[in-house]
C-alpha positions as CSV (number, residue, x, y, z in Angstrom):
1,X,-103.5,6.8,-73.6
2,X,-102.9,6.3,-70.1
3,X,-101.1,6.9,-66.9
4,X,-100.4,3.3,-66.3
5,X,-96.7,2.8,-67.8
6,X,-96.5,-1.0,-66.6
7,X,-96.9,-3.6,-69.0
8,X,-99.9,-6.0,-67.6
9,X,-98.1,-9.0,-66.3
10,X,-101.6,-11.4,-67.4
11,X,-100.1,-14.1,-69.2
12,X,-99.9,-18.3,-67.5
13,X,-97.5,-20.8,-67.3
14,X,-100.2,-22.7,-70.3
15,X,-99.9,-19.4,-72.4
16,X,-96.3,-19.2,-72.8
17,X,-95.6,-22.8,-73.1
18,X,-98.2,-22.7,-75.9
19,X,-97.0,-19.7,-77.7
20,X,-93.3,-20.7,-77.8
21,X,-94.8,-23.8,-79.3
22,X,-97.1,-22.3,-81.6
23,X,-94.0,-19.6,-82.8
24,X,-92.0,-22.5,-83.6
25,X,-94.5,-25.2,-85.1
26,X,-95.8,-23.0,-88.3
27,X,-94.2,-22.5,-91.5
28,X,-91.2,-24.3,-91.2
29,X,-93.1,-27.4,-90.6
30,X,-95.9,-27.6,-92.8
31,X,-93.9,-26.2,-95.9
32,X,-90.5,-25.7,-95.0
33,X,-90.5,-29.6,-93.9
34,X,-90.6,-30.6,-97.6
35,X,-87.6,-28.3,-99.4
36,X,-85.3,-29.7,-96.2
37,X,-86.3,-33.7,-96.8
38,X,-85.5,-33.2,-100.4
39,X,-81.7,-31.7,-99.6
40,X,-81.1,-34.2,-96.4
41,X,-83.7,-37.4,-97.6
42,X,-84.4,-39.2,-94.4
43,X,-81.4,-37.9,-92.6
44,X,-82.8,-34.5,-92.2
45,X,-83.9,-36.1,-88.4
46,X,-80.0,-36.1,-87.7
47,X,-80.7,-32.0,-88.8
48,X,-83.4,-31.4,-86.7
49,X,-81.9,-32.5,-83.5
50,X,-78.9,-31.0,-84.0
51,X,-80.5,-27.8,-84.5
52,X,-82.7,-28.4,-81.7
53,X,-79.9,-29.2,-79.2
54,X,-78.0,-25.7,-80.6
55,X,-81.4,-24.2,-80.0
56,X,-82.1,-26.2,-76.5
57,X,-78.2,-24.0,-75.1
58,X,-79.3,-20.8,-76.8
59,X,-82.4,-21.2,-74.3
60,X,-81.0,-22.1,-71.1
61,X,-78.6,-18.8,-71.8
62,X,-82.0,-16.7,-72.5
63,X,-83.3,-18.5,-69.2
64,X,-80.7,-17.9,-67.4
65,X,-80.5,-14.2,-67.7
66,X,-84.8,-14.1,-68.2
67,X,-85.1,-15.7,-64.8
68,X,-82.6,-13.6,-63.4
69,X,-83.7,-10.5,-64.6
70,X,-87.3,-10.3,-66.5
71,X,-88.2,-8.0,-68.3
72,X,-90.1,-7.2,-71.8
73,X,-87.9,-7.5,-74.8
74,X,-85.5,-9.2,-72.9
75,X,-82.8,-10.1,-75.2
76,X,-82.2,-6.6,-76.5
77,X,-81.9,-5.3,-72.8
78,X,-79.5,-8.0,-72.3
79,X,-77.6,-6.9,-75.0
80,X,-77.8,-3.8,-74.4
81,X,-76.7,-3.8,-70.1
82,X,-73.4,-6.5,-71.1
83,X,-72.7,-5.7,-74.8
84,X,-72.7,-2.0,-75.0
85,X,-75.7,0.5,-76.4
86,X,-74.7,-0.3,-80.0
87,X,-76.0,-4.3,-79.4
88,X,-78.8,-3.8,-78.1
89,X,-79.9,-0.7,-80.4
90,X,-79.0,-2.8,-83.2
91,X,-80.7,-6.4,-82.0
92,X,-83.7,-4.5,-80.7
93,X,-84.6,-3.0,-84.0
94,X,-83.2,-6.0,-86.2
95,X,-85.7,-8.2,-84.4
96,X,-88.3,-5.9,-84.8
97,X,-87.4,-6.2,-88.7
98,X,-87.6,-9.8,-88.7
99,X,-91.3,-9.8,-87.3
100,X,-92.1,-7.4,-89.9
101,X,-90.6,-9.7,-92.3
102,X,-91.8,-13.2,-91.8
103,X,-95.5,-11.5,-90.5
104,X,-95.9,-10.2,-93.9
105,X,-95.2,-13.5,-95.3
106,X,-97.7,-15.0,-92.9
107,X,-100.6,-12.5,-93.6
108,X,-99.8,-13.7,-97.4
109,X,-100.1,-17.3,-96.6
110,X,-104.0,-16.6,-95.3
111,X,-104.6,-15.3,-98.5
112,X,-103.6,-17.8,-100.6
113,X,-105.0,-20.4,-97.9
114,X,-108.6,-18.6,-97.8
115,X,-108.6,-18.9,-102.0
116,X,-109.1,-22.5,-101.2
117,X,-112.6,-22.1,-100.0
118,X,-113.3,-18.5,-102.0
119,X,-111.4,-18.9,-105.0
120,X,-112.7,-15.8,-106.6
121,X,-111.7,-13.5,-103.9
122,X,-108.4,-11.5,-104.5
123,X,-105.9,-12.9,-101.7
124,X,-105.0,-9.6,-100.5
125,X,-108.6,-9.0,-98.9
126,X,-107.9,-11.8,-96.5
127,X,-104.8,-11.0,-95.7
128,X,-106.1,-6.9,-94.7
129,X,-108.6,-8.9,-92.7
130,X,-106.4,-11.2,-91.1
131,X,-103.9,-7.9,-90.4
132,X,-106.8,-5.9,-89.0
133,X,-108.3,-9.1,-86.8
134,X,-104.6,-9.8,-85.1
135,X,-104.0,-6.3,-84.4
136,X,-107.6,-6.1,-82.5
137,X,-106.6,-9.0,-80.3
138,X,-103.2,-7.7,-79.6
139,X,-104.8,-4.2,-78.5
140,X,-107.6,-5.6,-76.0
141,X,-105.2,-6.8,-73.4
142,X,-102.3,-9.1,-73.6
143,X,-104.9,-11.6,-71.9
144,X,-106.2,-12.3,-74.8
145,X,-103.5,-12.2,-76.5
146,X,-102.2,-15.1,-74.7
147,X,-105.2,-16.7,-75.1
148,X,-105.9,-16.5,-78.9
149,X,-102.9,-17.7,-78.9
150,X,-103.1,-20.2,-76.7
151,X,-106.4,-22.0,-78.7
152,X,-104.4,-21.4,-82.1
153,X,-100.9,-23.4,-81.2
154,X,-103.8,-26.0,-79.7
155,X,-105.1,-27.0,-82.5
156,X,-101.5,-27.1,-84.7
157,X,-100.4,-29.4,-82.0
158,X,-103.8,-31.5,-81.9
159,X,-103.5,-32.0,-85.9
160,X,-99.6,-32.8,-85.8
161,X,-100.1,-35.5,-82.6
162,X,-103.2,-37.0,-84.8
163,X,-101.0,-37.8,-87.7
164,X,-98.1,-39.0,-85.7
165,X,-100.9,-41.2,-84.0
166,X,-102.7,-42.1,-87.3
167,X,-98.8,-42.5,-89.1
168,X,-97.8,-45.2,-86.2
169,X,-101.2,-47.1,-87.2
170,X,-100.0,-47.8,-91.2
171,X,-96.8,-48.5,-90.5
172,X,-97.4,-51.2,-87.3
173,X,-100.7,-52.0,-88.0
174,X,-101.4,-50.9,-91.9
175,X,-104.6,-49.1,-91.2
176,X,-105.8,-47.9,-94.2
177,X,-103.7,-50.4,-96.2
178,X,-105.5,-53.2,-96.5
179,X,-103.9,-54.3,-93.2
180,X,-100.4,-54.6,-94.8
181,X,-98.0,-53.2,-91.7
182,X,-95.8,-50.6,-94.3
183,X,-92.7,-50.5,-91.9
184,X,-89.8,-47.9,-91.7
185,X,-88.0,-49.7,-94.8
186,X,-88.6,-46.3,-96.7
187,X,-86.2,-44.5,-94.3
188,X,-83.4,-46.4,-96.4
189,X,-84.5,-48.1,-99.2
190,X,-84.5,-44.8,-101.6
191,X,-80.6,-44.4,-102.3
192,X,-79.9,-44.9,-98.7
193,X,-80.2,-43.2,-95.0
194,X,-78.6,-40.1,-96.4
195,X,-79.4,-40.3,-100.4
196,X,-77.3,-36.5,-100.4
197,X,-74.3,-37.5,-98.1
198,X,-73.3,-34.7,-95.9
199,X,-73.9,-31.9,-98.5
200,X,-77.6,-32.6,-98.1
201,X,-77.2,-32.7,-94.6
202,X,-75.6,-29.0,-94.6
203,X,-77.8,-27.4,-97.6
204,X,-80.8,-28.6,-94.9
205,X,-79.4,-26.8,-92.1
206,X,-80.1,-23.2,-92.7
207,X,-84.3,-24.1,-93.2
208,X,-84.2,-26.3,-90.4
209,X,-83.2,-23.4,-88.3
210,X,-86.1,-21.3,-90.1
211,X,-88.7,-23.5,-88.6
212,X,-87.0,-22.9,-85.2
213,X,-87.3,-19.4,-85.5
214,X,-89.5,-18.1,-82.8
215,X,-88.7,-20.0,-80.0
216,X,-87.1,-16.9,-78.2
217,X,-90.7,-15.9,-77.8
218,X,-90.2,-16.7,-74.3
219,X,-87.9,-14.4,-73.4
220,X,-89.8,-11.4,-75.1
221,X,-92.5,-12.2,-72.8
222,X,-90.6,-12.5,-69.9
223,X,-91.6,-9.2,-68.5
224,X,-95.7,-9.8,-68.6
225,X,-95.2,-13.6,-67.0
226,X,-97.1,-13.7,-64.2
227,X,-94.3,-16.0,-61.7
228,X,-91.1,-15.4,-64.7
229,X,-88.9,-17.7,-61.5
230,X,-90.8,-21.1,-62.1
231,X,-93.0,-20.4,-65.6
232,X,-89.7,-19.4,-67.4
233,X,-87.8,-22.0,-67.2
234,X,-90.7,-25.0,-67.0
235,X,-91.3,-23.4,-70.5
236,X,-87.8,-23.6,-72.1
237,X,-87.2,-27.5,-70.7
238,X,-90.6,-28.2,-72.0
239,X,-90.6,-26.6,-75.7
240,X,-87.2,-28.6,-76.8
241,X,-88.8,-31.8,-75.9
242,X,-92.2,-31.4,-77.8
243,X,-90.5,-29.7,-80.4
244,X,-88.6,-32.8,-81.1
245,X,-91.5,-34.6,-80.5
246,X,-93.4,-32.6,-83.2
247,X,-90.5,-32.2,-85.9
248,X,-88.9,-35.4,-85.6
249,X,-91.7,-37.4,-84.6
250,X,-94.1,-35.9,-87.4
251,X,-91.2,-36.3,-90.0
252,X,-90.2,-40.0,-89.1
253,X,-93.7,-40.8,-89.7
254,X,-94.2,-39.2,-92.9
255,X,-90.9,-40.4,-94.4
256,X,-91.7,-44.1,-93.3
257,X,-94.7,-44.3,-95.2
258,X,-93.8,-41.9,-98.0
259,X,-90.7,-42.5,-100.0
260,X,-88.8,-39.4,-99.2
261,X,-88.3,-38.3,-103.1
262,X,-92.0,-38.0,-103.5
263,X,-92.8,-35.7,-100.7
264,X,-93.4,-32.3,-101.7
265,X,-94.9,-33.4,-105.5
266,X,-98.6,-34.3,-104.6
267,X,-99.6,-31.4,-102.1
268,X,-98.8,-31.4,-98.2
269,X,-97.7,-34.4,-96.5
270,X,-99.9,-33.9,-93.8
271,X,-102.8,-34.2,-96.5
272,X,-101.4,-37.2,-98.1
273,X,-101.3,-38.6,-94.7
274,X,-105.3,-38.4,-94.0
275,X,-106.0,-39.1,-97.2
276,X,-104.1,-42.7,-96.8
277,X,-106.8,-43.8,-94.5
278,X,-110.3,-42.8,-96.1
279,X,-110.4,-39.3,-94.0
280,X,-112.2,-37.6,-97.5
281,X,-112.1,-33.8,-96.7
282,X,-108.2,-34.1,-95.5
283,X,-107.9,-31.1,-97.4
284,X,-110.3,-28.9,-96.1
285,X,-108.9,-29.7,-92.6
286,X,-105.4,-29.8,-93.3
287,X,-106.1,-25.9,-94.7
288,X,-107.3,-25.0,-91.5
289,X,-104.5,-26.2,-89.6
290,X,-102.5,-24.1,-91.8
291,X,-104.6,-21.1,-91.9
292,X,-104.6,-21.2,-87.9
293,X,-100.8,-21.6,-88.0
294,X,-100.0,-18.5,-90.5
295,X,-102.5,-16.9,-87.8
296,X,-100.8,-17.7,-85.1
297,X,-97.5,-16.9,-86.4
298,X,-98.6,-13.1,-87.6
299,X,-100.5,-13.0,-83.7
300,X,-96.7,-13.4,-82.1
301,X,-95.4,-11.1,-84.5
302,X,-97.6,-8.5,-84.0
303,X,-97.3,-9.2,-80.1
304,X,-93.4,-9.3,-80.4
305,X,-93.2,-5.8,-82.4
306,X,-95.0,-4.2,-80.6
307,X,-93.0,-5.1,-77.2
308,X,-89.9,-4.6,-79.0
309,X,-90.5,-0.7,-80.0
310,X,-91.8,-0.1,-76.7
311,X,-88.7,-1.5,-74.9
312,X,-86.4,0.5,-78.0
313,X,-88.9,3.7,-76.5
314,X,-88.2,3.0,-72.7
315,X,-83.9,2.8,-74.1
316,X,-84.6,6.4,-75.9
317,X,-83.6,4.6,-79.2
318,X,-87.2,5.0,-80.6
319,X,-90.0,7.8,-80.6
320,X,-91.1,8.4,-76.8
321,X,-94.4,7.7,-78.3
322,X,-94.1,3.9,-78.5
323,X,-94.0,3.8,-74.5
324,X,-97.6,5.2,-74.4
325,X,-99.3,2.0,-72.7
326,X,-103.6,2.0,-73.1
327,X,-106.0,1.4,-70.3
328,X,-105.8,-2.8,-70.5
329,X,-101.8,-2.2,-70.2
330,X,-100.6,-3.1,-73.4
331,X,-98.2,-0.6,-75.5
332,X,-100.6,0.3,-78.4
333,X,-99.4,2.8,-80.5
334,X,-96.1,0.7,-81.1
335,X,-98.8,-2.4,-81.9
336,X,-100.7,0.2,-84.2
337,X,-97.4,1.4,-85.6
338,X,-95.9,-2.1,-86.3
339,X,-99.6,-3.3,-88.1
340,X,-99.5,-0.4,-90.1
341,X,-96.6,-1.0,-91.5
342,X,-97.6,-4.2,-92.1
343,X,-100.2,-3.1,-94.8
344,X,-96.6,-2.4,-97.3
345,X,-96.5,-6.2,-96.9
346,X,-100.2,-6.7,-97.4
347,X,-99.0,-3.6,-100.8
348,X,-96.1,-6.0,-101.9
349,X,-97.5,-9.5,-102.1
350,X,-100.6,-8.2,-104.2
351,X,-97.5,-6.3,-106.7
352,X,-94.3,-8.7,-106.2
353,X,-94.5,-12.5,-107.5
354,X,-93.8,-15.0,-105.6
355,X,-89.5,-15.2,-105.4
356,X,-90.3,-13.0,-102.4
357,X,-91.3,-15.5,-100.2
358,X,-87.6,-18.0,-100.3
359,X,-85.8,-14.2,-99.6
360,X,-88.2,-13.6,-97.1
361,X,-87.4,-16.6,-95.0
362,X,-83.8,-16.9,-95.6
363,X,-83.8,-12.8,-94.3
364,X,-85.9,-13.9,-91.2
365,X,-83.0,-16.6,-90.5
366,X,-80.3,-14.4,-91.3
367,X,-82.6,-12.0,-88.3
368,X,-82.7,-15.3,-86.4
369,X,-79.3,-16.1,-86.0
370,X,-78.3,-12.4,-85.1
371,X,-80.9,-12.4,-82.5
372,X,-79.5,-16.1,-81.3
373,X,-75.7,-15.1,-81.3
374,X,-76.5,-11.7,-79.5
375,X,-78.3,-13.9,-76.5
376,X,-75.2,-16.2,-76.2
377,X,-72.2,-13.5,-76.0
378,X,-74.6,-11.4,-73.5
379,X,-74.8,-14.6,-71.2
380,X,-70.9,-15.2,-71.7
381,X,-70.6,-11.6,-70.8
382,X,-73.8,-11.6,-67.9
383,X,-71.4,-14.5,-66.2
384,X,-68.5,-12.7,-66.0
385,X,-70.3,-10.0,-64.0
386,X,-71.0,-12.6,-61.4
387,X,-69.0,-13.3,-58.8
388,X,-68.7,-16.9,-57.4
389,X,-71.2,-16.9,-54.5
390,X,-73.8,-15.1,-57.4
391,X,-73.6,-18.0,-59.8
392,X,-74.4,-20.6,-56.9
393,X,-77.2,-18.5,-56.0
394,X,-78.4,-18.4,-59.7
395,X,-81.5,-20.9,-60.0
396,X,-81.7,-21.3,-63.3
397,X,-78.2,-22.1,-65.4
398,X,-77.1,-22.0,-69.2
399,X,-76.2,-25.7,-69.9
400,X,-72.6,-26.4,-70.6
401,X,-71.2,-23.1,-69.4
402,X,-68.9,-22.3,-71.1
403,X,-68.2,-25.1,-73.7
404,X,-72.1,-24.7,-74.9
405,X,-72.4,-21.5,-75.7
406,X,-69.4,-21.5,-78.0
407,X,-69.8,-24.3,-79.8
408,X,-73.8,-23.1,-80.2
409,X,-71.9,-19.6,-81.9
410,X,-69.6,-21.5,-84.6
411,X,-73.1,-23.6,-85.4
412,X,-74.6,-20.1,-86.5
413,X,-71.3,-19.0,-88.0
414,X,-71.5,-22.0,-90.2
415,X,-74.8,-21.8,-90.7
416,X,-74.4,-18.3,-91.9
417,X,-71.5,-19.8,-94.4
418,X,-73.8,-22.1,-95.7
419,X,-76.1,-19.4,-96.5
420,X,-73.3,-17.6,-98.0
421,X,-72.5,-20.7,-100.5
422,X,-76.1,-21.6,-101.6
423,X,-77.0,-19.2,-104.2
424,X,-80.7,-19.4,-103.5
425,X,-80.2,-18.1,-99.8
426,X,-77.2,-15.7,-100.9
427,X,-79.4,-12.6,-100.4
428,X,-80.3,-12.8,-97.5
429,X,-76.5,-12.2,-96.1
430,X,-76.8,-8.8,-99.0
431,X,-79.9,-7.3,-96.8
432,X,-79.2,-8.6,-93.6
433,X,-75.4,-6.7,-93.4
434,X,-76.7,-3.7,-95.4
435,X,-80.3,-3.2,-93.0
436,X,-77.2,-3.7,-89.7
437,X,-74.7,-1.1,-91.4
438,X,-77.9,1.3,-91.8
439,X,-78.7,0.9,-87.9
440,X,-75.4,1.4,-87.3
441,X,-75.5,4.9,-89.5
442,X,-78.3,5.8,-87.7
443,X,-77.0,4.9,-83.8
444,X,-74.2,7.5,-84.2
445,X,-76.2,10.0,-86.5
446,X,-79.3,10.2,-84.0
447,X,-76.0,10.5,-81.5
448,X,-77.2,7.3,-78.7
449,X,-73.8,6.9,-78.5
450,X,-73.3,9.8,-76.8
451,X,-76.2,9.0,-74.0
């Protein structure tokens, strides 16, 4: 398997700015988008930059440490030089879980989305074939990797700015209605601004952070950037701007010309909104804007798995095996591993019904907000092994040291209450303490402690 035990460092500043997008624009947007606006109405934009600007500090504390010292799995190194062996033996695995998790949900979602245009094909055929595509790219180097990836996030991003560009025509110009401009009047005209008060607001808070989920890419490929110094943190500034851009942008417009309380009944909003104006096979290109984005999604967890065990391998807190690297330098038995057990997912969405998928995401969050509370108290911790003249010197700062960070942790605390107090979410906050008590179990019963 090869002599060469360096990860390939062949990915662009254009590749990770992409695939942090791509991570975060998937999912979350194109279905999550609809549960949140019926909790929140219109006011959901107030949740979506709030989570943004909590996500925007847990970033700059990633970048921070990422630009000062990159390397692959980043956050789980970080937590593991500031916090103790326990932290990061416990985030590196649980984030390993988490891609597991939401990938298998993602494989499941081509299957259903290929039944559009092969209706008498069973869905879990597709999803095998979408499982053994994504691991074949993820194995021939991380090049290509980067650039599947790359051409995927494209064309999310290419179908999201076309219907904030076609959405900004009806409502100034009324293209596609008769010429009538339709206004922003729906933003308040359907029991008000926020139709929910502040409950909705809350009970929105905990998907909006799903469709964040995956931003952190950026740090997991810190260590296979080609110039981490300047691509880094470019990336970071960058992705919290279009993010907004895309979320709150692409939500203004569809709540605008949609009154709020009927999104989500008729299909996709993103259909509806082609549809509007005469585009006939909206639905045939809306599903391929979905299919790439489940695609993409289950590309970046296969990628981030696989980087994970092999930085768990180079800790000793997995099988030595996993730090086997192949000929185009990327770790492949911890890819193969990871897409292998994939195929239980591929098992349990052809057997389990369909409740599986709300667990799944409210797990991945619960995996989320770990991962995101474990990058903020190792940069609190990483600073306070600095001594004055090293902070100066650092190039690339958390943003509101120390006030940001801690007000970034009671966000996730309450988003974790919220979670706690919403029956529908309540089990993720059963799986997620009982799969961290198991790693704990098995830290001091493989005996890392004593390393």
């Amino acid at each position: 398997m090869g002599g060469n035990q360096q990860l390939q460092r062949g990915l662009e500043q254009r590749h990770i700015t992409l695939m942090s997008l791509g991570a975060a624009i998937g999912v979350g947007l194109f279905l999550g988008s609809a549960t949140a606006i019926r909790l929140a109405g219109p006011a959901i934009l107030f949740s979506y930059i709030i989570g943004g600007l909590v996500i925007l500090i847990i970033m700059r504390s990633l970048g921070e440490m990422a630009v000062h010292n990159p390397v692959s799995g980043s956050f789980s190194r970080y937590a593991q030089n500031y916090l103790g062996p326990l932290a990061g033996y416990i985030t590196g695995w649980n984030y390993w879980f988490l891609w597991v998790v939401t990938c298998m949900a993602e494989i499941t979602a081509v299957g259903v989305y290929m039944q559009m245009w092969y209706p008498n094909t069973p869905a879990w055929v597709w999803a095998l074939a979408a499982l053994i595509m994504m691991t074949i790219v993820n194995l021939i180097a991380v090049k290509a990797y980067g650039e599947f990836e790359f051409w995927f996030a494209l064309i999310k991003i290419i179908a999201i700015l076309a219907m904030i560009f076609v959405g900004f025509g009806v409502i100034i110009f009324g293209i596609g209605n008769g010429g009538i401009a339709v206004g922003i009047s729906n933003l308040w005209s359907n029991g008000g601004f926020a139709p929910n008060g502040i409950t909705g607001i809350l009970m929105s808070l905990q998907m909006v952070m799903f469709a964040y989920l995956g931003v952190e890419m950026i740090g997991v490929t810190a260590g296979e950037a080609k110039n981490p110094k300047t691509v880094i943190p470019r990336a970071i500034d960058t992705v919290f701007w279009r993010i907004l851009i895309f979320y709150v942008g692409a939500l203004f417009v569809i709540m605008s010309i949609y009154p709020w309380n009927e999104i989500g009944q008729n299909g996709s909003p993103f259909v509806l909104m082609f549809e509007q104006i005469g585009i006939g096979p909206a639905a045939g290109i809306i599903n391929f804007v979905v299919l790439t984005a489940a695609l993409s999604s289950c590309n970046s967890g296969i990628f981030s798995t696989g980087r994970m065990l092999f930085n768990l391998a180079e800790q000793n807190q997995a099988s030595p095996n996993f730090k086997k690297i192949n000929g185009a330098g990327v770790p492949a038995r911890a890819i193969v591993f990871s897409a292998v057990l994939l195929l239980v997912g591929v098992l349990l969405n052809y057997l389990v019904p369909e409740k599986v998928f709300i667990w799944v995401t409210s797990i991945s969050t619960f995996g989320a907000v770990w991962t995101w509370g474990i990058i903020l108290l190792s940069q609190l911790k990483f600073r306070k092994t600095l001594s004055k003249e090293q902070v100066n010197k650092l190039s690339y700062k958390a943003l509101f040291y120390p006030v940001g960070p801690y007000l970034a942790i009671a966000f996730l605390l309450l988003v974790l209450g919220l979670m706690a107090y919403f029956p529908d979410t309540r089990i993720a906050l059963i799986v997620g303490p009982i799969w961290i008590i198991g790693l704990v179990v098995m830290f001091y019963k493989k005996g890392f402690h004593k390393r």
